[in-house]
N, C-alpha and C positions, 0 to 999 in steps of 0.2 A: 373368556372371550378371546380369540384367534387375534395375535396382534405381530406387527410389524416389527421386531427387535431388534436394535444396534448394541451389539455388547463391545466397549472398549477394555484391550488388552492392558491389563497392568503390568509393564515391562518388568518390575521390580523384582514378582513375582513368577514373570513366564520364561522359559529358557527351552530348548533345546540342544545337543548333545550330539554333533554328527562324531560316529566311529568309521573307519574303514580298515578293516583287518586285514592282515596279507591275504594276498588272492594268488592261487595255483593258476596258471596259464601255461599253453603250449603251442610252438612256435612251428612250423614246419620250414625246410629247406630240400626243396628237391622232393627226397622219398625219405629224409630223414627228418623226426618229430625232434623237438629239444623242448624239453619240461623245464619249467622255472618258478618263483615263487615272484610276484610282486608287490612290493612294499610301498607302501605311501610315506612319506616321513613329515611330520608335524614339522612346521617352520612358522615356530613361534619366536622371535628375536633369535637368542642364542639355540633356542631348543629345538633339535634335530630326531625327537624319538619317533618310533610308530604312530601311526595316529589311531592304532586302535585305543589308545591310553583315551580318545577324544579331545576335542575342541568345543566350548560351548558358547555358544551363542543367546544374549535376551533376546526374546519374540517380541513385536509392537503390532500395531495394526487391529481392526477390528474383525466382528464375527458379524454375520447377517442369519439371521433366523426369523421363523414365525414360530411364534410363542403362546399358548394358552397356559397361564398362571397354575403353577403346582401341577399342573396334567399333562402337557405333550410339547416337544419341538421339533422342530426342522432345520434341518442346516441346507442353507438357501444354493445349491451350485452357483460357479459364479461371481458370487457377490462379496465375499470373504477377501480379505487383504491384510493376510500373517504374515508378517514378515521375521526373518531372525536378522538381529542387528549385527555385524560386523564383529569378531571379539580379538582377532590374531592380528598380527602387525608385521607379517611378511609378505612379501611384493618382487617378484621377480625384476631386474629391469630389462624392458626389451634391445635398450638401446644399446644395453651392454654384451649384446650378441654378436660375435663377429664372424658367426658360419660354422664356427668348430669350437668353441668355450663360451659358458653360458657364466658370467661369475656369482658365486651365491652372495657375495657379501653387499651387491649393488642391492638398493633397495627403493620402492617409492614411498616411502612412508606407514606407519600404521594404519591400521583398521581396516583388514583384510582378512581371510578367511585360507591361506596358503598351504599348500605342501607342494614337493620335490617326488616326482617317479625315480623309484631305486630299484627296477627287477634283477632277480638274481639268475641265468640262465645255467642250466647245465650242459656244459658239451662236452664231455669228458671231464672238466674240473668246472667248480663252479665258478662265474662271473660275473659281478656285481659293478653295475653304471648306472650313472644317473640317464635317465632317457630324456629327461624334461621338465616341468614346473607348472603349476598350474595355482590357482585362486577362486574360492568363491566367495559369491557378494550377494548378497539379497535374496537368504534361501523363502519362499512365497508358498505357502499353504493355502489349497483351494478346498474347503471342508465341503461336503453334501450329505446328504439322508434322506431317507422318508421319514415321516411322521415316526416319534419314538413316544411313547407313553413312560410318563415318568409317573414313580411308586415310590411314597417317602422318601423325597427330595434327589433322588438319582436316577439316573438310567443309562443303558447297555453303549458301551461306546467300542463295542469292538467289532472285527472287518465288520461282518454279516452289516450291523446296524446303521456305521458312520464310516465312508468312507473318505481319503486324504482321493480326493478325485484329480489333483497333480502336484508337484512339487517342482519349482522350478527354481534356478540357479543363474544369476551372470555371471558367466567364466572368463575372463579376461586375461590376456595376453600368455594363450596357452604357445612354451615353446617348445618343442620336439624336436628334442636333438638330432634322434637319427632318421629323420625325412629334412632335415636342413634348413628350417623357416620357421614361425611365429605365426600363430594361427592367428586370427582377426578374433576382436572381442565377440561374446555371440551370448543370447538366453538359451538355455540347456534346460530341457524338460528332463527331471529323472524319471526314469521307467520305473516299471513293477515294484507300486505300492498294494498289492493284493494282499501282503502280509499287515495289513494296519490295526491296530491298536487291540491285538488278541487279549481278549477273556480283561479286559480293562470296563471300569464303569466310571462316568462322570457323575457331579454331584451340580446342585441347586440348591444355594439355602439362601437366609436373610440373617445378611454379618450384623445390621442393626436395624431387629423389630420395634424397636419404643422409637428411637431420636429419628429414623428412616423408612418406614415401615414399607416400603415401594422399590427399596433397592435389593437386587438379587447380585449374589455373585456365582460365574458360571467357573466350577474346576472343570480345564479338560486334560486328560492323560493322552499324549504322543506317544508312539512306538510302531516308528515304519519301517520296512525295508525299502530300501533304493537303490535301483540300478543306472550307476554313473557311466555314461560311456565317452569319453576323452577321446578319440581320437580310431578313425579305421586300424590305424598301424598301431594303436596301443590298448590291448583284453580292456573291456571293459570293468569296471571294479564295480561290487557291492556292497554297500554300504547301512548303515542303520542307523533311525534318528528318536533317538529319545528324550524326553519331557513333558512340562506341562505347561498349559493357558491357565492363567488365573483371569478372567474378564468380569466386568461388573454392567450393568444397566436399570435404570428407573424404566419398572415394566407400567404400562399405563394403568389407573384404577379402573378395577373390571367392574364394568355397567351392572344396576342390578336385574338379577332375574325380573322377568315380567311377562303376564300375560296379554298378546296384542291382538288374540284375535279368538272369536269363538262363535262359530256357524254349526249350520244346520245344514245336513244336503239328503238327496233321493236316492239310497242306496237301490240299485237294481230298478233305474228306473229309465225312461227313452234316454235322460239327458247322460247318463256314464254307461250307455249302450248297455243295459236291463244287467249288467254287469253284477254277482249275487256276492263277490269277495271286496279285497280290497285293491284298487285300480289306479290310483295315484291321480295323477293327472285327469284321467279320466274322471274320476268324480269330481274332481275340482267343477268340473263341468256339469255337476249335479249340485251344486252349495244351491239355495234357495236364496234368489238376492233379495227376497222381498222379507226376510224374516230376520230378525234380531234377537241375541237372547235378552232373556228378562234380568236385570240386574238389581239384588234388595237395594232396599232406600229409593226407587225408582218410580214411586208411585205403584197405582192400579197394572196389572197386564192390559193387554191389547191384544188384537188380533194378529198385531206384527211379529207375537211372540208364539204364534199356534200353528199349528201345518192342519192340513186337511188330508195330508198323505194315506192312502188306504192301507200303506202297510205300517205304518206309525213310526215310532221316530227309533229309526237304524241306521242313523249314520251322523257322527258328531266331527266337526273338526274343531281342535287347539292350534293355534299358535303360542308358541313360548320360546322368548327371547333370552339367551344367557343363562339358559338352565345350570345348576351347577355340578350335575351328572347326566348320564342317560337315562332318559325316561323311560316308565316302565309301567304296566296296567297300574302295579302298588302306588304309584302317585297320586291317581283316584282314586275318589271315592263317587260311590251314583246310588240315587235313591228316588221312590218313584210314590208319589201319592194315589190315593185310590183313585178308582174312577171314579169321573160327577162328584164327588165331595172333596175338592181339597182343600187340605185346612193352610192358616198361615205360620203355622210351626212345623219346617219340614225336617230338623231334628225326629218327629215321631212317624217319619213319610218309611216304608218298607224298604229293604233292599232290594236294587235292581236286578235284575237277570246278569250276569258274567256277559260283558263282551263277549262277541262271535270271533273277532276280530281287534288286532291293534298293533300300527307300527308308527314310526317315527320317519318322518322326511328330512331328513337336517337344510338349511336354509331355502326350504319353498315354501315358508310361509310368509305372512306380512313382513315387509323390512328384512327381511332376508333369517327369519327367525325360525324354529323348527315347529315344521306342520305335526302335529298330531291327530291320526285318524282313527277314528274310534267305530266299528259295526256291530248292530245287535243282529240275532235272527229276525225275521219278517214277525212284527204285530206281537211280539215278547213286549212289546212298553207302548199302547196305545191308548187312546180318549184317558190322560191323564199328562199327570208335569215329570217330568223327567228334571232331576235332579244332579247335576253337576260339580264336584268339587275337585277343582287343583290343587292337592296339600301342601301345605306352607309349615315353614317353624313356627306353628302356635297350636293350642290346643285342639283345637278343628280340626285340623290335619296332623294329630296324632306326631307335633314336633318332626312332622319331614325337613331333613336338609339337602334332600338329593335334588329336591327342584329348584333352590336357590331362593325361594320364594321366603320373602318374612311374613307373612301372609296371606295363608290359602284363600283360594279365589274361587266365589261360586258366582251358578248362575241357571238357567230354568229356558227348558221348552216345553211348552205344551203340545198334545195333540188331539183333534175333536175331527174323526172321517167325517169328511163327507161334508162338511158346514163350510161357506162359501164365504163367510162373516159376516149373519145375518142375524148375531147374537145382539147382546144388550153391553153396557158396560161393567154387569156384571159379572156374566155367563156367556159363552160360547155356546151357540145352540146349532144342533144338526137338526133338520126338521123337513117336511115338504116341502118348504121354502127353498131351501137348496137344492131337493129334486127340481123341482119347475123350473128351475136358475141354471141348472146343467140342461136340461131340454130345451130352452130358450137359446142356449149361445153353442149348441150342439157345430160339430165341426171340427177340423183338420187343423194339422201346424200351431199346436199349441204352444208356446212359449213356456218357459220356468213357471212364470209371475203370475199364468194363468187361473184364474177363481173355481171355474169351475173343471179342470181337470184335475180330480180328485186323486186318480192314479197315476198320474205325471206322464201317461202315455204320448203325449202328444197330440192324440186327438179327445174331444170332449163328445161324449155318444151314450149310448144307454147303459154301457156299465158305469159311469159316473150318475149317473141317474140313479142305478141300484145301490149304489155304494152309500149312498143319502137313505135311503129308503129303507136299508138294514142295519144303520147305525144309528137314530135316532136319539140323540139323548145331551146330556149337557155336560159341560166342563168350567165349574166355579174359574174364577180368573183371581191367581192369587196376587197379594198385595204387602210384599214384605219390607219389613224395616230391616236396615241396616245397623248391625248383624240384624237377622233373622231374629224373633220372641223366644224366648223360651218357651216349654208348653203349658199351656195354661188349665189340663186336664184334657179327659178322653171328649171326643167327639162322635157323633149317633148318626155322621150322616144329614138328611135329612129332617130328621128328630129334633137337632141341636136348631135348625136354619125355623121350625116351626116353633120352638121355643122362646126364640130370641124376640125382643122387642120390638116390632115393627118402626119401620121409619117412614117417611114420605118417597116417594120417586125423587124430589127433588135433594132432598138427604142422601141419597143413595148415589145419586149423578155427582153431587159434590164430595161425597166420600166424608161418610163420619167416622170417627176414633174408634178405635177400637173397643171394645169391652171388656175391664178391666177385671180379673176373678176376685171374689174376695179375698182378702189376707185370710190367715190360718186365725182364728178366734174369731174374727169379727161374726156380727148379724145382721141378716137385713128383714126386711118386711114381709119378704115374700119366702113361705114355707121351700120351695124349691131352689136351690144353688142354682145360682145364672148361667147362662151357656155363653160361653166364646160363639161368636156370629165366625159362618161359615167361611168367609172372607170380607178383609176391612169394604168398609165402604158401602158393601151388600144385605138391604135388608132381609127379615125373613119372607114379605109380601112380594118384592121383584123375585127370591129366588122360587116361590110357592107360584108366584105367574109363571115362569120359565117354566115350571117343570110341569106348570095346567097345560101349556102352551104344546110343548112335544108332545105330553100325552092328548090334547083333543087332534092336533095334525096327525099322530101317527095310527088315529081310529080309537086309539084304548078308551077306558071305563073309568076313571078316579073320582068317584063319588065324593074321598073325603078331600079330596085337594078342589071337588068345586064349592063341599059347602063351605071349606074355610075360605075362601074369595067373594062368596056369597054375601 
C-alpha cells in the first residue's frame, strides 16, 4: 500500500565530504590573458592545507517520500530537509578588516565550515595572494525522483533515477580583498548537480525483524558535483560532495489484500455505446445495478444473481484492494456449469472459455482500490453460472501469493436470455411468459434495471420478444455452502432431478438439506444409489413442473414429463 514516509536522518551514521580541488582560471587585462591556478585552503584551527584533502561534515534532517513496502519509492521534491552540520572552527572576522589587511588569526569562534582564496597568477613569474575568506554553514539537500522500483531490498540511486534537485549553502561574511569590501551574508544555491550519484544503488532492509518488524533503514549513497560561485570578481570553483544517509522509519502495517467489489456489466451494449472491447470508464456505465453476485453460504440464488442479457455474461468487474503484485489473467480462475442442470459442486463445473479481454485500472475501483475488467466473446458462456475465482494462498487457488489474498475468493453469475424473472425459487425460467412481458411494456429509453430489455438496447420491441421466444428453457438456481461440497458423484441432468425423492412445494420454498451420498460400504433399502438433488432446496416435482412448463409454453410434445405429473 502507497504510504506517506518520514525517514529520520541518523546523524551518527550520515556524513558528507565536501572537496574542492585547485581550479585553472584565467584573468584578462586589456588584450593580455594571465592563466592561474586557484586554490582554496582548508582553515581548520591551525590547518591551512588544500581543501582537496576535504572537510566533513554529519548530515541531520529528514527525507520525505512515498513508500510501497518492499516495492517502490519516491523522493518527494521539496519536502526533504538534509542538512550537513557544521564540523571546521574557522571564521573570518569582518570587523578586523581595515580596507587593506584581512588578519587570519582573528576568529569567531568554531563550528563553521571555512577556507581562505589563495590564486596563484602568472604574469611572467608566478604570484600567490590571498584574495579573500569565505565560510559555509547549513550545506541543505533537496532529494526528488519518480517512482523507483525496488528489487531485493535496493534500488538505482544514480543521476538518471534520483536527483539532488539543489544544494544550498549560507555563506557568510564573504571578504574580497581585491574589490575592497565584505559582502553581506547571503543562501548561495550550488549549481550543476547533473553529475549526481553515478552508477551508485541505495539499499532497504529491516536491521530488526523479530524485536521491530516495521522499522526499515533507508542507506543513501551522496556523490555530487557542485558548482560554487563566490563572487563576479572571483572563477567560480567546482567542487564535489561525498557520502552517505543512514535514515530509519516505522513504515505503517500494509492493510490486507481484499476483494471489494464484484459486478456484472453489458459488454457492447447501449449503456458502454455497443462498445465490443474493453472501454474503461465507459463500461462502467454498463455494470448492471440491479444484479449481485452470488456469494457460497448465501443461501438459495435469486434473480438478483441472473441477467437476461442476450449475449450472456461477457463482462466481469473486480475490485481488489492491496493486492500484493500486478494482477494478471493467472490470478483467475472461471469455470462454467452446463446449461439448465447445474449442480451444487462447482469443483466438477467445465472450464470457461479464455477471456477475450483483461486489464487492470489501478485505483478506479471501490475505495480507491484496482478495478479489474474481465471480457468474454459475445454468448461463449450463456443460460448457465459462470464461475469466478480470485486465487488466494490456499489450496483453491493453487497457493497464489501474487494477489495478497489469504484466501481465494469466489463467487457466481448466472445467465437465462430472455426470462424477465418469471421463474420459481427454484429455476429461472425463459418461457412465453416473458415474450408477452416484453410486448406488453414494448417502448423507448430503457434504463439498465429494465425487465424486459433483454438486449440492453435501450429500447424494449420485438426483438426482445424473439429473444424469449428462441431461448426457451430453464436454469437450476444454485445453492452453495460455504466452501462449496465436495462432489458427491456424477450427475444425469435431468435423470438425476426425476430420480431424487420428491418433496412438497412447501419443502422446496423452505429449502430442505441436501442429500447426503452414502459412505463407501454402507447399504440402503433401495436397489439403486441415491442421487444428489439437482440443487439444495429443489425438489424433483418443482424441477419436472418447470421443465412441463417451458415445454407446454413453447408448443413442444413431452409425453413422459406429463405422465409423470399425472
Amino acid at each position: 500500500m502507497l504510504s506517506a514516509v518520514t525517514w529520520t536522518v541518523d546523524q551518527t551514521q550520515s556524513s558528507a565530504t565536501l572537496q574542492v580541488p585547485d581550479q585553472p582560471f584565467e584573468l584578462m587585462d586589456g588584450t593580455t590573458t594571465y592563466t592561474g591556478t586557484l586554490r582554496v585552503r582548508n582553515q581548520n584551527g591551525n590547518d591551512a592545507g588544500p581543501w582537496n584533502v576535504g572537510n566533513t561534515a554529519q548530515i541531520a534532517g529528514t527525507i520525505a517520500t512515498d513508500y510501497v513496502d518492499g516495492t517502490s519509492i519516491q523522493f518527494l521534491t521539496g519536502q526533504s530537509n538534509l542538512v550537513g552540520v557544521n564540523s571546521g572552527n574557522y571564521r573570518p572576522d569582518p570587523a578586523a578588516w581595515n580596507g587593506t589587511e584581512f588578519s587570519p588569526a582573528a576568529t569567531t569562534g568554531p563550528g563553521v565550515f571555512g577556507g581562505r582564496l589563495r590564486p596563484t597568477i602568472n604574469i611572467g613569474i608566478p604570484l600567490t595572494v590571498d584574495v579573500g575568506f569565505f565560510n559555509f554553514t547549513d550545506l541543505s539537500y533537496d532529494v526528488d525522483s519518480g517512482v523507483l522500483p525496488i528489487a531485493g531490498g535496493s534500488f538505482a540511486a544514480n543521476t538518471t533515477d534520483v536527483g539532488i534537485e539543489s544544494v544550498t549553502a549560507n555563506v557568510e561574511g564573504l571578504s574580497i580583498i581585491i574589490v575592497g569590501q565584505i559582502l553581506p551574508d547571503l543562501q548561495e544555491t550550488l549549481g550543476d548537480v547533473s553529475a549526481t550519484n553515478e552508477a551508485l544503488a541505495a539499499t532497504i532492509t529491516s536491521p530488526d525483524p523479530i524485536g521491530n518488524p516495521d522499522l526499515r533503514e533507508l542507506t543513501f549513497p551522496i556523490q555530487l558535483q557542485v558548482l560554487i560561485e563566490i563572487d563576479p570578481e572571483v572563477p567560480a570553483l567546482m567542487g564535489t560532495i561525498t557520502g552517505q544517509v543512514v535514515a530509519t522509519a516505522t513504515v505503517p502495517a500494509a492493510d490486507p489484500a481484499e476483494v471489494l467489489g464484484r459486478q456484472i456489466f453489458y459488454n457492447q451494449s447501449k449503456f458502454d455505446g455497443f462498445t465490443a472491447g474493453i472501454v474503461g470508464v465507459s463500461d462502467d456505465m454498463a455494470i448492471a445495478t440491479d444484479k449481485s453476485a452470488y456469494l457460497p453460504g448465501s443461501g438459495p440464488a435469486t434473480f438478483d444473481n441472473i441477467t437476461s442479457y442476450t449475449r450472456g455474461i461477457n463482462g466481469v468487474m473486480v475490485d481488489v484492494a492491496n493486492p500484493a503484485g500486478t494482477l494478471t489473467v493467472d490470478d483467475f480462475t472461471f469455470r462454467m456449469s452446463t446449461q439448465a442442470g447445474a449442480n451444487n459442486t462447482p469443483s466438477t463445473w467445465e472450464a470457461a472459455p479464455a477471456p477475450s479481454g483483461f486489464t487492470v485500472r489501478p485505483g478506479e475501483g471501490v475505495s480507491g482500490s484496482d478495478r479489474v475488467e474481465i471480457i468474454w466473446a459475445n454468448n461463449a458462456i450463456e443460460n448457465r453460472w459462470l464461475e469466478v475465482i480470485v486465487e488466494g494462498d490456499d489450496a483453491v487457488g493453487g497457493n497464489n501469493t501474487n494477489t495478497g489474498l489469504a484466501e481465494s475468493d469466489r463467487f457466481y453469475f448466472g445467465n437465462r436470455i430472455g426470462d424477465s424473472g418469471s421463474g420459481t425459487p427454484a429455476v429461472a425460467i425463459t418461457s412465453a411468459t416473458d415474450e408477452i412481458a416484453a410486448r406488453n411494456n414494448s417502448g423507448f429509453g430503457s434504463t439498465i434495471t429494465n425487465l424486459y430489455d433483454y438486449d440492453r438496447s435501450g429500447i424494449v420491441n420485438a426483438v426482445d420478444q424473439i429473444a424469449s421466444r428462441n431461448n426457451a428453457g430453464l436454469l437450476t438456481k444454485i445453492n452453495l455452502t460455504d466452501p462449496p461440497a465436495a462432489p458427491l458423484g456424477g450427475d444425469s441432468g435431468v435423470a438425476i432431478a426425476l430420480a431424487a425423492p420428491e418433496a412438497s412445494d412447501a419443502d422446496s420454498a423452505a429449502g430442505s438439506p441436501a442429500a447426503e451420498a452414502p459412505s463407501a460400504g454402507s447399504s440402503g433399502s433401495s436397489s439403486a444409489p441415491a442421487a444428489a438433488p439437482l440443487v439444495e432446496g429443489a425438489s424433483a416435482g418443482s424441477l419436472a413442473s418447470a421443465a412441463d412448463e417451458v415445454a407446454d409454453e413453447s408448443g413442444l410434445d413431452d409425453d413422459l414429463l406429463d405422465d409423470l405429473l399425472s
